[in-house]
C-alpha positions in Angstrom: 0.0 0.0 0.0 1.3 3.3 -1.1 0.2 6.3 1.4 0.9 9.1 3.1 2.5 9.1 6.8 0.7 12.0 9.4 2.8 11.6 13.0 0.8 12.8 15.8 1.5 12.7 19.3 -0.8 9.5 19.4 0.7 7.0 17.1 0.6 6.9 12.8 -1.9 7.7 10.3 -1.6 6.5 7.0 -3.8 7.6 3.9 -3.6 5.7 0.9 -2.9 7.3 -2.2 -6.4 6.0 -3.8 -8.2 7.6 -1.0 -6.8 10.7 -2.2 -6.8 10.3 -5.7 -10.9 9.7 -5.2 -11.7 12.3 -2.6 -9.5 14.4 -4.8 -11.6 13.4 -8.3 -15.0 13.9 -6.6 -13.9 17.7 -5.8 -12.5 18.3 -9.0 -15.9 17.0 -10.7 -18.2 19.7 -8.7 -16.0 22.2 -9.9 -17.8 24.6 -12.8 -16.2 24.2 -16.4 -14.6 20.4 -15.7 -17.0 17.8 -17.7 -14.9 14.7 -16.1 -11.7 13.2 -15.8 -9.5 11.3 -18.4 -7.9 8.1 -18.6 -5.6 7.9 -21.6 -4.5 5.3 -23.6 -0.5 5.0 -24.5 -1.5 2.3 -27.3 -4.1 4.4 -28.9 -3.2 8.1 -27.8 -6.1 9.0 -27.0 -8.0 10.2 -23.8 -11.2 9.1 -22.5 -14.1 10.5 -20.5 -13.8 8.2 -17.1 -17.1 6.8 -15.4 -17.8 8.0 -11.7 -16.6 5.1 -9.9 -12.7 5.4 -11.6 -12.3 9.2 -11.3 -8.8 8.4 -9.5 -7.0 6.9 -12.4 -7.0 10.3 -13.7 -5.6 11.5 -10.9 -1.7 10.8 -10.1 -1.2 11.4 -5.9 2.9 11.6 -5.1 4.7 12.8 -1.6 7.6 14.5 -1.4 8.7 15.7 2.0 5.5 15.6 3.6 4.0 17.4 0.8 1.2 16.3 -1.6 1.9 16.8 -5.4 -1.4 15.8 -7.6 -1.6 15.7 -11.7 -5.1 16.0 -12.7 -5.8 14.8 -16.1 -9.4 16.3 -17.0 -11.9 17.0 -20.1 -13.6 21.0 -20.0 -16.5 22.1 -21.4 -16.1 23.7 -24.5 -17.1 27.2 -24.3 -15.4 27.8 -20.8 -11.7 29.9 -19.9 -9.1 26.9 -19.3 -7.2 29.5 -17.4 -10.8 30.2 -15.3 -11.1 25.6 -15.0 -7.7 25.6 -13.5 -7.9 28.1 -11.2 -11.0 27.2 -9.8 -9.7 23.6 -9.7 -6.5 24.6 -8.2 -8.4 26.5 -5.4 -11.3 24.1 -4.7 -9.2 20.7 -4.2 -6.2 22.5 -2.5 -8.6 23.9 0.2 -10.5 20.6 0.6 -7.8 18.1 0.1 -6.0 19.9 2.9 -8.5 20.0 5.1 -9.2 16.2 4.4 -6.0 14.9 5.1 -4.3 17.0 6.6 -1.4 17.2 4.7 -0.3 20.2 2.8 -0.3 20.4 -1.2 2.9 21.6 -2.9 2.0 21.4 -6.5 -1.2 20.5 -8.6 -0.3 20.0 -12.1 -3.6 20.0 -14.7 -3.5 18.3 -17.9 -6.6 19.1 -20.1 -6.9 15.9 -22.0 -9.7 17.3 -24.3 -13.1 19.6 -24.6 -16.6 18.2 -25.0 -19.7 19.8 -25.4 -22.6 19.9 -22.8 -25.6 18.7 -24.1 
């Protein structure tokens, strides 16, 4: 298992990476502007919308020095500001994936995978 270590004065808590990676997706989701997240295919080179239940495999979770780094790979709405997405991505899941874990966030990298239209 692959996590991250919180010392406290009462013993170890370790968070899985996947735990992250999902809390992480379902924020990123709510956020205006971001239609889902993407899995992509090295065979086919090509990035797919991801169902609910597997938002985390477009999320990569890494700790370095007791800081988070997260690399969102996401699909926006066509129509919207990237520049607005990220930012409003950026904000939302630092705040909320601090506040869930408890760990701070050094670095969220966002890699728009591709732009679909809401119907």
């Amino acid at each position: 298992m692959k996590g991250s270590s919180i010392n406290t004065h009462m013993g170890n808590i370790i968070i899985d990476n996947d735990v992250i990676a999902q809390y992480a997706g379902g924020v990123a989701v709510e956020c205006f502007g971001i239609v889902g997240m993407a899995g992509y295919s090295a065979r086919d080179g090509l990035a797919k919308l991801l169902k609910m239940d597997s938002l985390k495999r477009g999320i990569a979770v890494s700790i370095n020095n007791n800081k988070l780094t997260l690399d969102f790979h996401v699909i926006v709405a066509y129509g919207v500001s990237i520049l607005a997405v990220s930012e409003n991505l950026i904000d939302s899941v630092k705040y909320k994936v601090e506040e869930f874990t408890g760990i701070e966030i050094e670095k969220i990298n966002i890699f728009v995978e591709g732009v679909r239209v809401i119907d």
